[in-house]
N, C-alpha and C positions, 0 to 999 in steps of 0.2 A: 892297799889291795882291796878289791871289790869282793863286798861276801854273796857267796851267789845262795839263791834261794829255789828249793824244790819247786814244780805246781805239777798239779794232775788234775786235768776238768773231768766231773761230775755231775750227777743226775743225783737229787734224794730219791730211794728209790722206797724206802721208812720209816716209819716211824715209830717205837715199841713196840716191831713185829706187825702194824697194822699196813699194809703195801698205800702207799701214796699214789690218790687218784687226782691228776690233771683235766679240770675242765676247759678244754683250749677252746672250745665254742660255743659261747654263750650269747645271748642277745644284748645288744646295745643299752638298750632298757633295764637290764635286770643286774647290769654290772653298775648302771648309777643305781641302783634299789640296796647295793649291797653298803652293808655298815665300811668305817675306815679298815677296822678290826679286820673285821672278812677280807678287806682287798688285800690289807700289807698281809695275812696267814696265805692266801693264795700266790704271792709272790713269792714269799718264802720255799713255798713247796715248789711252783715251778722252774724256779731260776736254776740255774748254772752255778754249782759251787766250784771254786777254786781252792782244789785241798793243797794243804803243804803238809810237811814233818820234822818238827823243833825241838831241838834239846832245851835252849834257854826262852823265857818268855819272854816275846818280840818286846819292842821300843813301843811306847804309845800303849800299851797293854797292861791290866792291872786287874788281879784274881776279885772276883766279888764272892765266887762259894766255888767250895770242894778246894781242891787243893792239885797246884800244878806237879806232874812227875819229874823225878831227881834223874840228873846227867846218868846215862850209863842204864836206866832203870828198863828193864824188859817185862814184857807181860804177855797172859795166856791168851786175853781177849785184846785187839786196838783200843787206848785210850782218845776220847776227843776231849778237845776244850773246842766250847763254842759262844758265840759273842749275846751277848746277855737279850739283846733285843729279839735275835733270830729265837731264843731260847724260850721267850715268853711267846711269840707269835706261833711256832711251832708247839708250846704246851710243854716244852722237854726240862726234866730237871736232873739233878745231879744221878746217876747210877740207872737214868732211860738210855733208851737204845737205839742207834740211829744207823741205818743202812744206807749206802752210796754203791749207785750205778756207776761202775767206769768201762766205759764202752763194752756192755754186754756183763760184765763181771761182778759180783755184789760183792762188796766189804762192810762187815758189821763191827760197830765200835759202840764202847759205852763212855757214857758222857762222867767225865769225871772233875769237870771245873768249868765256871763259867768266867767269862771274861767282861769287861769294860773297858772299850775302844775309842780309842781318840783318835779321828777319821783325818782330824785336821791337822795332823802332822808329818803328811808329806812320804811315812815311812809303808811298806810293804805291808798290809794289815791283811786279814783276812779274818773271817765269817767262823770258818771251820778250821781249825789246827788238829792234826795228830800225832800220835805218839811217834819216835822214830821207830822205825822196822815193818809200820802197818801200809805201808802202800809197796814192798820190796815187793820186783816185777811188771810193776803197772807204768805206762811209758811218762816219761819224766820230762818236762823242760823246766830249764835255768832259766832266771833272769835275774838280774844286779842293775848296780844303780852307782855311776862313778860321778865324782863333782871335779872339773877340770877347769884351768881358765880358758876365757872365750876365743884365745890364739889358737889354741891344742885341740879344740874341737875337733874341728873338719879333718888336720892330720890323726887324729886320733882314730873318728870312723872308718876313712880308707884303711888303718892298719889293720881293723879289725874286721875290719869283710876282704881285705886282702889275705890275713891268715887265717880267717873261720868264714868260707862262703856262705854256711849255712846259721850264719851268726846275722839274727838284726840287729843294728843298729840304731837308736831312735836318740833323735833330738830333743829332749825335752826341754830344756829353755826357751823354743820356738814357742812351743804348747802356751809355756809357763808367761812368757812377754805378753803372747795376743792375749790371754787371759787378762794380764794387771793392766793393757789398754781398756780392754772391756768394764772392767771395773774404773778406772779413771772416769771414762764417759759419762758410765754411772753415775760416780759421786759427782762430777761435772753438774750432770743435769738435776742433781736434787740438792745442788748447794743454789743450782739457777732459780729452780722452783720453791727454794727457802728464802731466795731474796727476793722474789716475787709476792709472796705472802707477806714479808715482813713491811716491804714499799707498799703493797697494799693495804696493811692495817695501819701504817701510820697516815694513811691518806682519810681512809675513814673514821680514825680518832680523830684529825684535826677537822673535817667537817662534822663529827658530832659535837666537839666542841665550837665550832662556829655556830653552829643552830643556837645551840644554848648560851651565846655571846652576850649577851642583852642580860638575862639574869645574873652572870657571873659579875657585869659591872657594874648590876645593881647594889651585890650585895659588895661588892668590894669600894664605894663610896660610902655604904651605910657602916662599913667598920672602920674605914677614916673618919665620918663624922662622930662617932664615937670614942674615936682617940687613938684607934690602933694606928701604926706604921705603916709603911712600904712594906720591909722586911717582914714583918708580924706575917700579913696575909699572902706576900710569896710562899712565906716556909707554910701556911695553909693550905695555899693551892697546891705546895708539891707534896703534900700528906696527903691530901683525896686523888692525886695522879698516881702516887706510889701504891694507894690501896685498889687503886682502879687495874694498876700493873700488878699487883699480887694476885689479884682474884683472878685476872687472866690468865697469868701464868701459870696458878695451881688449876687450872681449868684445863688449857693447853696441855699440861704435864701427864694429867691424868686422862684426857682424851687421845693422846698420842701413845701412853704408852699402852691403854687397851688394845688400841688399833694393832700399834705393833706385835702385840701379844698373839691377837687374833690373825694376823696375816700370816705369822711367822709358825707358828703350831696345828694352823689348821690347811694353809693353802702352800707355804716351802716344806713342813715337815720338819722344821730345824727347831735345835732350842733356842727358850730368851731368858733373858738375865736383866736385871735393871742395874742404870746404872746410875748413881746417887748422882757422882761429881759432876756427870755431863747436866744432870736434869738440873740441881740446885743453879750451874753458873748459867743453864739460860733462863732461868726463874730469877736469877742477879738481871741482868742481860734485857729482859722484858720489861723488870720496873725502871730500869734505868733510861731505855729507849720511850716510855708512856710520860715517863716524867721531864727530858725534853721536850719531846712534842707538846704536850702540855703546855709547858711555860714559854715556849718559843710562840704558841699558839695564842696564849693572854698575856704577855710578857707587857703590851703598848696598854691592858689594861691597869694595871699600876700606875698609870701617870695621869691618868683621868682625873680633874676636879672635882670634888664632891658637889659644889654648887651647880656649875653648867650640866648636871645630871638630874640633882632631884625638883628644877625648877620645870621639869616637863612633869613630874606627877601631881 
C-alpha cells in the first residue's frame, strides 16, 4: 500500500520575528558581484518551501542537533525540523523562529532539530518538516509513490484517473529511463575522450623515445661491452619506463583530482570524495601502459652489435 504524504506550499515569510525582504530586482552586474554565500542566503529566503507534517523521521534523514518529537507528542507552539544547509544559510539554530506565509495566512514555529539529508536517495525529502497538528486547516495535497511492474503500469493509471479524476497520475520511469540514457551518453563520451588521451600520450611517448633513439643505443652497446646481458638492460629500460609511468601517474592523479575537486564544489555545487581504489589501479594501469610502449619502442634495440656501433665514434 502507498503511504501518501501531506504538502502545503509556502512563502518564508521570517525569520526570528525579523519579516524577510525579497530583492527580486536587481542588476545583472551586482548579482555576479555578489559572494556564493549571499546568492545560496537569497535563495533560501525566496523560494517556495514545500511544508509536510511527520510523526516518524522520514528515510534518508538523520538528526545532527536538538532532538526529533515523540509519536503522539503535542505542543503549544508548531515544532520544525529543518535541513541543516537551509539552517546555516538562513542563520537559524535550534529554539529560532521561523514564520511561513501560506496563501495570506502566517504560521509560526520553533525550530527544534536540525536534520542531514541524503538528496540522493530517491525518497520524499524536504527542506522543512513540521510537527503533526501545525498546519491543521491549511489546504493539503497528497502524493505517494507506488513501484509496479512495467505490464501494470498503463492499466494501473487509467484505474486511477478512472476512479479519482482529480488524481494525477505521473510516470516516473519515463522521467527516470531518459535520465540513465543521458547519463549513458555521458559516460560514453568521456570514456571516448579517455581513450583519446590515452592513444595520444602513447603516441607521444613513443616519439619522445624515438628522438632519443641514438643515445639509448649508445648506451646499451656500452653495457654489452662491458659484460652486461640482454635481459640485464631490458629489465633497466623497464625500470626508467616504470619510473617515467610513476611520475606520470602520481602527476595525473593529483592534477585530476584538483580539477575535479574544483569543478565539482565550486561550479555543480555537489560533494567530492576521493577515491583510493579507482586512483591507485590507474596509477597500476599507467606504469604498465609506459612500460610497453617503451620496450615495444627499443625492444630491436637489444639486438644491436656493440661493434657495428662504436666503430662510428
Amino acid at each position: 500500500m502507498p503511504e501518501l504524504t501531506p504538502l502545503v506550499r509556502s512563502r518564508l515569510h521570517a525569520v526570528n520575528g525579523e519579516a524577510v525582504k525579497v530583492e527580486e530586482e536587481r542588476e545583472q552586474e551586482e548579482r555576479r558581484e555578489e559572494s556564493k554565500d549571499e546568492r545560496r542566503k537569497q535563495w533560501y529566503l525566496s523560494r517556495e518551501y514545500i511544508l509536510t507534517f511527520l510523526d516518524q523521521l522520514p528515510k534518508g534523514s538523520e538528526i545532527v542537533g536538538g532532538a526529533w518529537w515523540q509519536p503522539g507528542e503535542h505542543f503549544v507552539k508548531p515544532q520544525v525540523s529543518i535541513e541543516e544547509e537551509a539552517a546555516k544559510s538562513l542563520g537559524v539554530e535550534i529554539g529560532s523562529s521561523l514564520e511561513f506565509d501560506i496563501q495570506g495566512a502566517t504560521i509560526a514555529a520553533e525550530v527544534s532539530s536540525i536534520r542531514k539529508v541524503d538528496w540522493g536517495n530517491f525518497s520524499t525529502n524536504f527542506y522543512i518538516i513540521l510537527s503533526p497538528g501545525s498546519l491543521d486547516g491549511a489546504p493539503v495535497t497528497y502524493v505517494a509513490t507506488i513501484r509496479v511492474p512495467s505490464e501494470q503500469e498503463v492499466p494501473l493509471q487509467q484505474a486511477v484517473v478512472a476512479s479519482f479524476p482529480n488524481v494525477s497520475a505521473i510516470h516516473i520511469g519515463d522521467i527516470l529511463d531518459n535520465f540513465a540514457r543521458v547519463l549513458d551518453r555521458l559516460a560514453l563520451a568521456i570514456r571516448a575522450v579517455a581513450l583519446f588521451c590515452v592513444v595520444t600520450g602513447g603516441l607521444v611517448m613513443a616519439a619522445a623515445l624515438a628522438a632519443t633513439r641514438y643515445r639509448r643505443l649508445y648506451e646499451s652497446v656500452i653495457l654489452k661491452a662491458l659484460g652486461a646481458t640482454r635481459s640485464l638492460i631490458a629489465r633497466t629500460f623497464a625500470a626508467e619506463y616504470a619510473l617515467l609511468g610513476l611520475v606520470g601517474g602520481v602527476m595525473a592523479i593529483g592534477l585530476s583530482s584538483a580539477l575535479s575537486w574544483l569543478v565539482l564544489t565550486y561550479i555543480f555545487d555537489l560533494s567530492w570524495s576521493l577515491h583510493p581504489t579507482v586512483l591507485l589501479t590507474g596509477l597500476g594501469l599507467t606504469v604498465l601502459l609506459t612500460m610497453c610502449v617503451g620496450l615495444l619502442s627499443t625492444f630491436h634495440i637489444l639486438g644491436q652489435r656493440p661493434l657495428a656501433i662504436l666503430r662510428h665514434e
